[in-house]
N, C-alpha and C positions, 0 to 999 in steps of 0.2 A: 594793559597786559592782563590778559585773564587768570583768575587765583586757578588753585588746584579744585576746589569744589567746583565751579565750572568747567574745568580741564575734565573732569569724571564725569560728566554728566553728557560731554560733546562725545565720548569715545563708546562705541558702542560695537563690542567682544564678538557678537553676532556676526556683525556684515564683514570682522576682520575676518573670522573663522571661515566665512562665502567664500571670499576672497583672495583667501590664503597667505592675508599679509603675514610674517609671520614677526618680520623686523617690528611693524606698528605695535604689534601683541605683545610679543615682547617687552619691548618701551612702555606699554601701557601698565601689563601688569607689575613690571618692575618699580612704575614711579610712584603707586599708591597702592597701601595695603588696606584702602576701602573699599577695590572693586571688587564686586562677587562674581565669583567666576560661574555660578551655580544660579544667575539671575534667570529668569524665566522670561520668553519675550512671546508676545502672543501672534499666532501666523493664522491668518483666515484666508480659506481657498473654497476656492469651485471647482472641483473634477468634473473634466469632459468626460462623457460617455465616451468607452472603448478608445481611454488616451494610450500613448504608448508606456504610460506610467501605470502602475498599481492605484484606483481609487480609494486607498487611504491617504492619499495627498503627502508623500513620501520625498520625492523628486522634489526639488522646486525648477521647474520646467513653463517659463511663460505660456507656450504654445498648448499647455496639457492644462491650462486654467481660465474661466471663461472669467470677464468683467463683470463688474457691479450691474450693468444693465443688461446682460444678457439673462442672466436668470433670478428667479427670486430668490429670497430669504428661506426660503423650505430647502433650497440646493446645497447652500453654503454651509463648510465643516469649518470647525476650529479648533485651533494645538496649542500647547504650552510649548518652545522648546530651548533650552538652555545651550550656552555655546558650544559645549562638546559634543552637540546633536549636529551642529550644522556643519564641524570639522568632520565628523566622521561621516556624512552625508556626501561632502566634498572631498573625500579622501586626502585630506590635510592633513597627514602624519605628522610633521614635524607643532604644526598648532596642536595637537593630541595630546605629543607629550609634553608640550609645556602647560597646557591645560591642568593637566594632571599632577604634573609637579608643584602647581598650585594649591591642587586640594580641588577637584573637580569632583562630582563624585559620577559614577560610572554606572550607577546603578537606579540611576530616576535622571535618565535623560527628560523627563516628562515630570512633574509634578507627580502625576500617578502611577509611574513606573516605565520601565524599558531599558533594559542595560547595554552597554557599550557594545557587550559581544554578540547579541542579537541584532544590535541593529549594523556593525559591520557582516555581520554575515548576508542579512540582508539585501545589504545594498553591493555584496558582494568583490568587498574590500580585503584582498588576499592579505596584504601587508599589513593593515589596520589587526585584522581575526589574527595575524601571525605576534602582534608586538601585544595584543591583550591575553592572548595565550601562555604570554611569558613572563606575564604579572602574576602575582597574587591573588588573584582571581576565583569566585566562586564560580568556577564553568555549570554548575547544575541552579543555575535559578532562571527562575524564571514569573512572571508576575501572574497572578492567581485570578481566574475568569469574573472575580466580583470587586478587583481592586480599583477601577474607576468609580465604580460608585461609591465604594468604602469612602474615597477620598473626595468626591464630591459631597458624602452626606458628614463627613465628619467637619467641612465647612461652615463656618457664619454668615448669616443670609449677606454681611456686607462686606464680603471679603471679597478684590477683584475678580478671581475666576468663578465663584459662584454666580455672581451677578452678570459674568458674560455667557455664562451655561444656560439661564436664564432668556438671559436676550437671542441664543443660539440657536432655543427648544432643544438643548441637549443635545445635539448633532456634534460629540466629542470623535475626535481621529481615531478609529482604529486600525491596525495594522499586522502584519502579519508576524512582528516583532515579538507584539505581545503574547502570554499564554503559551508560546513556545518555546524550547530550548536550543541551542547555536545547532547542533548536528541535525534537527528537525528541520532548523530553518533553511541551513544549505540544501539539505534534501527537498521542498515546498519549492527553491531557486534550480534546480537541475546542475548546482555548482558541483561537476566531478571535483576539478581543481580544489575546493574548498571542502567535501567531504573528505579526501585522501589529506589534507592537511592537517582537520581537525582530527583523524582517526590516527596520525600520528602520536597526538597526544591523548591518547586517549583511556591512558593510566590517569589521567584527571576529571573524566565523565564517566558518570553510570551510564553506560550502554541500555541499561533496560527500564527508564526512569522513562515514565509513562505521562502525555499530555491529561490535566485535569479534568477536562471535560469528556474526555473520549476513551481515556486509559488506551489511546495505542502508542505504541512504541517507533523506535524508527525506522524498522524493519516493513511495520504495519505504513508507515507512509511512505515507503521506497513501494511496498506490494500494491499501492492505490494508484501509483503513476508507471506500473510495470516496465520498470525501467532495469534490464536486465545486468546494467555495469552497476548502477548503484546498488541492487539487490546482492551481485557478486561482492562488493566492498563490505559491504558489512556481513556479510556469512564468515567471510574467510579473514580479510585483516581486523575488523571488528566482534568478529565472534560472538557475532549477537545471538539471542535465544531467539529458536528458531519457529518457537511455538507458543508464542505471549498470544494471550487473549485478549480482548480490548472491549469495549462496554457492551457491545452488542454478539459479545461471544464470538467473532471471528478472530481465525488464525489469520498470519500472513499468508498464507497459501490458499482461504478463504476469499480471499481478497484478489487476488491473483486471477485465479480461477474465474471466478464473474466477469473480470474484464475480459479475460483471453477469448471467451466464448460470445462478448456481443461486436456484432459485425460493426458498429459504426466504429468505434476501433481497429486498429491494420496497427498488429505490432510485426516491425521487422522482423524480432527475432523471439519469436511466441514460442515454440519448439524448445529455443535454446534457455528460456526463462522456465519452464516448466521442469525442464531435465533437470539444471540447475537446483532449482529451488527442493525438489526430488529427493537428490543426490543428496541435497545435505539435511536428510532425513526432517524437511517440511512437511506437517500431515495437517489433513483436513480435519475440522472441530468434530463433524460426524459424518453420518452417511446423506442427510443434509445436504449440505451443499454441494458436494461431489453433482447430487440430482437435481441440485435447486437451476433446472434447466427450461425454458419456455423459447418456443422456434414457430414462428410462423413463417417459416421459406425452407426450400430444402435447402438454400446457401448456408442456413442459419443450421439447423439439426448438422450439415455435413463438417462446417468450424466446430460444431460441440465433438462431433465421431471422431474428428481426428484428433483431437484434442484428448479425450479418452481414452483412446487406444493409448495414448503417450502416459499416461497416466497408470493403465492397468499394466503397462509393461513392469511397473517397480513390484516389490514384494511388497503383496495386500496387506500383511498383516501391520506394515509401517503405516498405510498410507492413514489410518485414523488415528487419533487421539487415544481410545477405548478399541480397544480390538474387536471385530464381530467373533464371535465365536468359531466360524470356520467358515470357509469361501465359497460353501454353496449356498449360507444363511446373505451374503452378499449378491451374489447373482439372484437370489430371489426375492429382494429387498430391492435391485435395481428395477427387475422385471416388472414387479407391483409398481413400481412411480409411475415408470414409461407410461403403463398402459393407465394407469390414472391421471396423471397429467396430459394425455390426448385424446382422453372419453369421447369428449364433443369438439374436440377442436378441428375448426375449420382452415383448413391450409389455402391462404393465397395462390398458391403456385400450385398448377393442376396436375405438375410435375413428381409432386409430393405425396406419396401414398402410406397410408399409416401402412403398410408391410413393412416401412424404414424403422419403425418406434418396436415391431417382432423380432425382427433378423438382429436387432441389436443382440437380444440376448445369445443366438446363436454364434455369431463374430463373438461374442465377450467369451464364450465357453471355448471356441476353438483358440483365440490367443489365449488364454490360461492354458490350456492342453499343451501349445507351441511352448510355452512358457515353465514349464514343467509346475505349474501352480495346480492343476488336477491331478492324482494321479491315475491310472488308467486302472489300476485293482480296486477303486473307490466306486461301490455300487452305489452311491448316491448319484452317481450320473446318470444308472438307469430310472433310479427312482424320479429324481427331477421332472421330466418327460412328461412321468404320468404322474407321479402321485404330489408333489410338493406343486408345482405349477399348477396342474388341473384341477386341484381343490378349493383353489383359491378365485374362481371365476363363475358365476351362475352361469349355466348354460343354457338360458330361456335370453340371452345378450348378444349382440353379434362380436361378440369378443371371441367366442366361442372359435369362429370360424379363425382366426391369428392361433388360436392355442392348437384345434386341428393342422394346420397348415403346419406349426411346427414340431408337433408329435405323428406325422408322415414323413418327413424330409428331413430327416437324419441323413442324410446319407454323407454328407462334408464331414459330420464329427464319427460318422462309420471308418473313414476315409482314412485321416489324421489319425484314430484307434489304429487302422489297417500298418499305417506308413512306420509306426512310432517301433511298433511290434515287431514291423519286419527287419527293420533295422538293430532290435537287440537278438535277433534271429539271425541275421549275419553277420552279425559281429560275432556270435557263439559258432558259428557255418553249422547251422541246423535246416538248412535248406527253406523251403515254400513257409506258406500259413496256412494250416488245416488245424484239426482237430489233436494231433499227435504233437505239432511244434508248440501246439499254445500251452501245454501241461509241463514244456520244457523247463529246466530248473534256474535258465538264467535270467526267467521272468520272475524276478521275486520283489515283493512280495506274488505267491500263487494265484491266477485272477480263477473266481470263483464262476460257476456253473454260466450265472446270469451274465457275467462279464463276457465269458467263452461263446455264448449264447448272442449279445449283443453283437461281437467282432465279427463274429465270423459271415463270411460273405452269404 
């Protein structure tokens, strides 16, 4: 009959927790209070390229792992992981908590770190993220971008996991687990289900506690997968701030923005993530990115136009950070990119005539006008024309000829002048547009000589 010291040494908490035994587990840990429920067991694998798993070697999936003789020792990763790694892996709830009620601890599934509630989110374990949400639980940690090595260098050259680091070349597991926080991490998995879960509790998470290495928030990684449901979940039931900066100075709606405009992306609902994000007064970091635009197709310039016009429709003075000073220093600040960002550029598409990158600023003046963002007694629109645009161009350039071209052909924004006027003209019943209706007093503010001068046909 075998003693109890070999009875412990045949029982191995791991392959119960695979397994799901939950009777054995039980039985075992009840019969002896030598087992460590916290022991670490060492797991070496090989990721296939482009497996149906995550190549942190996460899964344990035979088919997603190649053999000792398919590849070399340069391929192969290795993991520390203790048994309530592999319950909650296996979505073994009931081993979870009894794991637990052992004294498991929850927060170094790994030797080096990765907590319980990272990695059920992960793996995408509704019921695991719902029963640790209702523990005691520090929901805001998460493990620090240099904590692997911390805990490999604070090792003794002959301590076993040094010496298989060693033999490894350091090819330790990383995963997506790590460095992030549980609502991140749902968000990186596309889990609605599991964001609207965790944003129930969410009187227990800082909303705006920022990734280590990146300072974005999880706003900023809902804006990098332009995902227009999860962007909605946290504006409105998470009330996230709507305008956190992240290391490289972009907002969420900086982010946004870049994707929505390159073509190898096709978002369904582009339109509706921009309105959105809009709406809930989202603004751009500067005037930057708004123009940080580059098009070699007309397909590509025509996704940026429509995209812009969605854009200009909000009230300008929201859409930045830093307000411009007023909206014609905007149109003039657009104008200069355009034409310096397509000096020399050579358009693939023969289709494509830089007249597209001039008439912008014309469209941009007439929706502001439609938009009541001009208004029609503001002599800076005559001025524009000639004196703030045309000064700004050598004319020994063939630029020259785009600035002519649209200091002749006024005639749309003559037009919209014409339409706008005539309309508070019958609404007064002042009849026609001459000389005599435009001094009328229910244009007020008075449009001054050059304005009367500009309108009139």
């Amino acid at each position: 009959m075998a003693g109890p010291g070999e009875r412990n040494e045949a029982i191995d908490l791991h392959e119960l927790c695979i397994e799901g035994n939950f009777a054995e587990l039980k039985s075992a840990l009840n019969s002896s209070k030598d087992i460590d429920v916290n022991r670490y067991k060492l797991f070496v694998y090989r990721p296939l390229p482009n497996s149906s798993t995550d190549t942190d070697g996460l899964v344990d999936v035979d088919e997603d792992y190649q053999s000792d003789e398919d590849i070399s020792d340069s391929g192969t990763m290795f993991d520390y992981r203790s048994p309530l790694f592999y319950a909650i892996l296996h979505d073994r709830l009931a081993c979870v908590k009894l794991l637990i009620e052992h004294g498991a601890n929850t927060e170094k599934l790994r030797p080096w770190g990765l907590n319980a509630l990272c990695l059920s989110c992960f793996c995408g374990h509704v019921r695991l993220v719902e029963y640790f949400l209702n523990l005691n639980l520090n929901v805001n940690l998460t493990d620090k971008p240099n904590v692997t090595d911390n805990y490999f260098g604070s090792l003794s050259n002959e301590h076993e996991h040094k010496i298989k680091m060693r033999e490894m070349h350091s090819r330790v597991a990383q995963d997506m687990g790590m460095f992030h926080y549980p609502l991140h991490v749902a968000i990186k998995q596309d889990s609605i289900q599991l964001i609207k879960l965790l944003l129930n509790y969410k009187h227990k998470f800082d909303m705006e506690i920022t990734e280590a290495y990146t300072k974005r928030t999880a706003l900023h990684i809902a804006a990098g997968k332009c995902s227009t449901e999860i962007i909605c979940l946290l504006l409105e039931e998470g009330q996230s701030e709507e305008n956190s900066i992240d290391l490289n100075g972009h907002t969420p709606l900086d982010i946004v923005w870049k994707l929505l405009n390159n073509l190898d992306y096709q978002f369904e609902y582009r339109e509706e993530t921009l309105k959105l994000m809009l709406s809930h007064k989202c603004r751009f970091s500067s005037l930057k990115p708004l123009t940080e635009f580059y098009a070699n197709s007309l397909s590509a310039f025509r996704r940026f136009e429509s995209n812009f016009w969605i854009v200009i429709a909000y009230d300008l003075s929201s859409l930045f950070l830093n307000s411009l000073e007023n909206n014609k220093i905007l149109l003039v600040h657009i104008w200069l990119w355009f034409n310096r960002n397509y000096q020399d550029t050579v358009m693939e598409d023969d289709e494509f005539d830089r007249h597209y990158t001039g008439s912008i600023l014309r469209n941009l003046i007439h929706v502001m006008y439609e938009n009541e963002q001009l208004t029609l007694t503001n002599h800076e629109l005559a001025e524009l024309f000639t004196e703030d645009l045309g000064s700004h161009f050598d004319k020994a350039t063939d630029e020259i000829d785009t600035i002519t071209t649209i200091l002749s052909t006024p005639l749309k924004l003559k037009q919209i002048c014409r339409n706008r006027i005539r309309k508070r003209l019958c609404c007064a019943q002042c009849g026609g547009l001459n000389r005599q209706t435009l001094e009328h007093s229910s244009l007020s503010p008075p449009l001054n000589e050059a304005l009367r001068h500009f309108i009139l046909p």
